[in-house]
Wavefront OBJ file of the C-alpha trace (Angstrom):
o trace
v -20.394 -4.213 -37.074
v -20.462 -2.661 -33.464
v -17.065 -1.945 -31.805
v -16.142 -3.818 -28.772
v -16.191 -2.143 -25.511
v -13.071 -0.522 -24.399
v -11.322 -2.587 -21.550
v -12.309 0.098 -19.120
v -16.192 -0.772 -19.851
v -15.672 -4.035 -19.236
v -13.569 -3.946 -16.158
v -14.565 -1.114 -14.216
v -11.796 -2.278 -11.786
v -9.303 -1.399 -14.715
v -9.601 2.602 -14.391
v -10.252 2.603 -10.708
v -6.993 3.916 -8.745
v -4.766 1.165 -7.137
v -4.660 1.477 -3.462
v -1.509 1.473 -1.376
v -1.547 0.353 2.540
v 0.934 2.408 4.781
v 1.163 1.533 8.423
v 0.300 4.132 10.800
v 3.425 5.397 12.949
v 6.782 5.336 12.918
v 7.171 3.645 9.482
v 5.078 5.964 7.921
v 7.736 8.891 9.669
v 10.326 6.769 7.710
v 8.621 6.425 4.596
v 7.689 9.695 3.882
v 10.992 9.997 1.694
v 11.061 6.936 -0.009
v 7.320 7.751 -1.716
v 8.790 11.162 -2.694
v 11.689 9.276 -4.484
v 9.071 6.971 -5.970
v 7.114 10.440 -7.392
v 4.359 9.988 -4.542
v 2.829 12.995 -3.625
v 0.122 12.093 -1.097
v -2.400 14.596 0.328
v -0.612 16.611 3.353
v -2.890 14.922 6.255
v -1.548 11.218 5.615
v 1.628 12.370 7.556
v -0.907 13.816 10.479
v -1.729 11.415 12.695
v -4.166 13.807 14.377
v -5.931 13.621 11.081
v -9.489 11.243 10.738
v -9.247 10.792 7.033
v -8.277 7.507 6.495
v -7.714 7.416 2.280
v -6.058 10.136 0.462
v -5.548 10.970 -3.038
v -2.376 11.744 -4.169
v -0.779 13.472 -7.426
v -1.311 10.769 -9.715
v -4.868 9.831 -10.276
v -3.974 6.067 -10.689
v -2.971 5.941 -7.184
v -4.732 6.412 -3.522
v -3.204 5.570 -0.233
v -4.630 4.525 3.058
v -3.051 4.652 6.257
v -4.050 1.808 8.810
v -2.518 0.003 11.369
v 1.186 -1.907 11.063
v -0.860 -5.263 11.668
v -3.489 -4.712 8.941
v -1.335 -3.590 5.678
v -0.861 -7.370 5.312
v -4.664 -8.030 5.724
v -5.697 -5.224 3.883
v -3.471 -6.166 0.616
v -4.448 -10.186 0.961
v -7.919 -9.904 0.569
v -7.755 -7.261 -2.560
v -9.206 -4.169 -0.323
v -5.198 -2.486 -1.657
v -3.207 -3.815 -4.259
v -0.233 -2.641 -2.819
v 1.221 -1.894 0.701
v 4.428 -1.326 2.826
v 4.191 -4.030 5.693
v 6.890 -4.627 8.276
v 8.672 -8.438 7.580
v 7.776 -9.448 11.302
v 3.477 -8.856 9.668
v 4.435 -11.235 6.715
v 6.411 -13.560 9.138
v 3.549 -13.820 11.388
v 0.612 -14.023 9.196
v 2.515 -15.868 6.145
v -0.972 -14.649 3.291
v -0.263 -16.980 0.181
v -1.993 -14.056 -1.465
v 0.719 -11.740 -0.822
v 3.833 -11.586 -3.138
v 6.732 -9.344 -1.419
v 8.879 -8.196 -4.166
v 11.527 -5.664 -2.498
v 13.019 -4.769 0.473
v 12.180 -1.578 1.359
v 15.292 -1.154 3.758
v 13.167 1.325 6.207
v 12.028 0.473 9.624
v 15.159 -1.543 10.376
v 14.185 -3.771 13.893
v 14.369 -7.048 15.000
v 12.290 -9.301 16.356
v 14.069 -10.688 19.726
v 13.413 -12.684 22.696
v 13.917 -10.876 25.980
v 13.592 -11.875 29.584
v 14.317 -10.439 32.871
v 18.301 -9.701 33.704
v 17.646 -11.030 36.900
v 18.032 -14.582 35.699
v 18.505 -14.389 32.089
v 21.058 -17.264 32.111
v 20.331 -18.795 34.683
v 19.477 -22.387 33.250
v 19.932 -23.515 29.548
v 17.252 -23.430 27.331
v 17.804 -26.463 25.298
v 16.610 -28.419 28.906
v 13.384 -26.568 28.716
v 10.044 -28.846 26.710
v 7.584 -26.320 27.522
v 7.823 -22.364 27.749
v 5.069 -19.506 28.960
v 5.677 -16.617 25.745
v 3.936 -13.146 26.387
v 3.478 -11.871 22.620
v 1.707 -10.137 19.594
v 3.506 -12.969 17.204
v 1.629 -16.299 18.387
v 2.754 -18.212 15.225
v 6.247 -16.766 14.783
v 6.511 -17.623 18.636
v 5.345 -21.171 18.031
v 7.432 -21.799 15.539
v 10.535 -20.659 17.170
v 10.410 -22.992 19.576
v 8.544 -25.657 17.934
v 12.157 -26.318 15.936
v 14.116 -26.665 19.334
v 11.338 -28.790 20.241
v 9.621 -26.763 23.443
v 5.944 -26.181 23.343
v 5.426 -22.572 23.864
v 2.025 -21.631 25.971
v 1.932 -18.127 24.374
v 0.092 -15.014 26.406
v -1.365 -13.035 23.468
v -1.003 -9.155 24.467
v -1.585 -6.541 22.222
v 1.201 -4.052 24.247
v 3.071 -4.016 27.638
v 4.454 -6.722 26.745
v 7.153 -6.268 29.179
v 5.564 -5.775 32.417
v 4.579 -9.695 31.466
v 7.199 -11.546 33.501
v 7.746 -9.147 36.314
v 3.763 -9.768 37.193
v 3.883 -13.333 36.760
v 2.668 -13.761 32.563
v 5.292 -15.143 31.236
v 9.057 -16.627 31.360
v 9.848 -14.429 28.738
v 9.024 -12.295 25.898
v 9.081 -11.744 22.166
v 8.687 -8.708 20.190
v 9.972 -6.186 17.839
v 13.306 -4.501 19.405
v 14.484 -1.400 18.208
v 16.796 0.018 20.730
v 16.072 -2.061 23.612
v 15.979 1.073 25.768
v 12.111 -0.087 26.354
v 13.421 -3.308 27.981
v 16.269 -1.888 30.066
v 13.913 0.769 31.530
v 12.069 -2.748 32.538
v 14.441 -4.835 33.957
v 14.598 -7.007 30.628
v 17.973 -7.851 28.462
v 17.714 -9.227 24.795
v 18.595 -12.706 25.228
v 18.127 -13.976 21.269
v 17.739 -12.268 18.013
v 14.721 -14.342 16.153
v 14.902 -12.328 12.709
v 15.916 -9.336 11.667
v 13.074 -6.982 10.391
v 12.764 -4.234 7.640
v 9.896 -3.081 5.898
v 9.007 -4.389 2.587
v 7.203 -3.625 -0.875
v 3.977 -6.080 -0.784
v 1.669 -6.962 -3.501
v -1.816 -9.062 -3.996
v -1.109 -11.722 -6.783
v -4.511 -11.595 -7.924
v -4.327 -8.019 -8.724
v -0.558 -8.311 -10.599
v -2.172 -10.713 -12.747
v -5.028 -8.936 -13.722
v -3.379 -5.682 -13.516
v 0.150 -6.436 -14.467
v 1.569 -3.576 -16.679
v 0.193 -0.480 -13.343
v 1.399 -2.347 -10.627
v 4.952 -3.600 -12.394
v 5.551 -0.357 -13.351
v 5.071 0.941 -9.268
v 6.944 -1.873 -8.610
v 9.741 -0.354 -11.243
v 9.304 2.682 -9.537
v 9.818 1.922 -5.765
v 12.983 -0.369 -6.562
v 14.196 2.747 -8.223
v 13.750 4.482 -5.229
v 15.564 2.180 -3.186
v 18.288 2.197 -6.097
v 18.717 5.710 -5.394
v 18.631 6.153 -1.209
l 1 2 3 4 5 6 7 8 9 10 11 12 13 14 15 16 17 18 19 20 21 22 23 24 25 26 27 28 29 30 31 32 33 34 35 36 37 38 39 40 41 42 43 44 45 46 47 48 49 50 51 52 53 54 55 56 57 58 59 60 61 62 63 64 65 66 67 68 69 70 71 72 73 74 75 76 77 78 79 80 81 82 83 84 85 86 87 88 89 90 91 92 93 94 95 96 97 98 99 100 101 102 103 104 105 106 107 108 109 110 111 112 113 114 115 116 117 118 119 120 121 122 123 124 125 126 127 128 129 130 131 132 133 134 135 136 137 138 139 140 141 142 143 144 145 146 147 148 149 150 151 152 153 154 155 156 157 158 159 160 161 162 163 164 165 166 167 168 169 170 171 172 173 174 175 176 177 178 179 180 181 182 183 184 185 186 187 188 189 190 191 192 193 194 195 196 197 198 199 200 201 202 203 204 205 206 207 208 209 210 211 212 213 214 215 216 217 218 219 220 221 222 223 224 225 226 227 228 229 230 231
């Protein structure tokens, strides 16, 4: 009688490494620590941003990591191209994958996302009068749906940066984006006028790939929220 096939023959997918996505710039600063308390060793470049490799392999042969930008950790992880990733809340807000299970917060990359407007005449009327609103953003939906539920249509300016220089040139009312310090917005005439959501970054996973690949990726889920456990 022939043997079966080990698993590995069958599934080639089985052996191959699991990928995690880490955004490219200041999370990845912040997360440097939290992999090494999670027993990731990654090859030295990931942390270089000068660097043109875009995948690295790290100390453990079950496990690669590619570094791509904040907005496309979400993307990357929802369609299966990484099983894994570190993705900012105010991604997952905006692009809500139903592919994408989020298991732990990371607590890194503390932010906000905020509306902000010019000091000049922040105040000056009351929003709740408003039915329509021009929004200069890089979060159409979560933009939308802010001020869908007061009921106020926003006409949203999609920008992909600058997003302050919108309403001192005539863009927009107002803005909303990820705040931080909010020394960007002082230096540009804005003030914070609403918090939206707080934002940290957080542990994502493709469900596809923790059902066909439960045992590796629950035990790096076992071994992040250790990690956190221990900050």
């Amino acid at each position: 009688m022939t043997a079966p096939y080990p698993t590995a023959a069958l599934d080639p997918d089985a052996a191959a490494p699991l990928v995690l996505a880490v955004p490219k710039g200041r999370i990845l600063r912040e997360c440097g620590t939290l992999l090494a308390r999670a027993g990731i060793v990654p090859a030295p470049d990931l942390a270089d941003e000068d660097s043109r490799r875009l995948r690295f392999p790290t100390d453990d042969p079950t496990l690669d990591v590619v570094r791509v930008r904040p907005f496309d950790v979400a993307t990357f992880v929802a369609f299966g191209a990484a099983e894994l990733g570190i993705c900012g809340a105010d991604v997952l807000m905006e692009f809500d994958y139903p592919e994408i299970y989020a298991p732990l917060d990371l607590g890194i990359g503390a932010c906000r996302i905020s509306v902000a407007e010019p000091a000049a005449t922040a105040g000056s009327d009351d929003p709740r009068t408003w039915s329509r609103v021009r929004v200069a953003t890089k979060y159409p939906a979560i933009a939308r749906r802010h001020y869908a539920a007061r009921g106020v249509q926003a006409e949203v300016v999609a920008l992909s940066g600058a997003m302050e220089l919108a309403p001192s040139l005539g863009l927009s009312r107002l803005i909303v984006d990820l705040v931080a310090t909010g020394a960007t917005l002082a230096a540009n005439g804005l003030v914070e006028t609403e918090v939206i959501a707080p934002i940290t970054s957080r542990l994502i996973v493709n469900r596809s790939a923790l059902k066909t690949r439960p045992e590796a990726i629950g035990a790096w889920i076992a071994r992040f929220r250790a990690a956190v456990a221990g900050a």
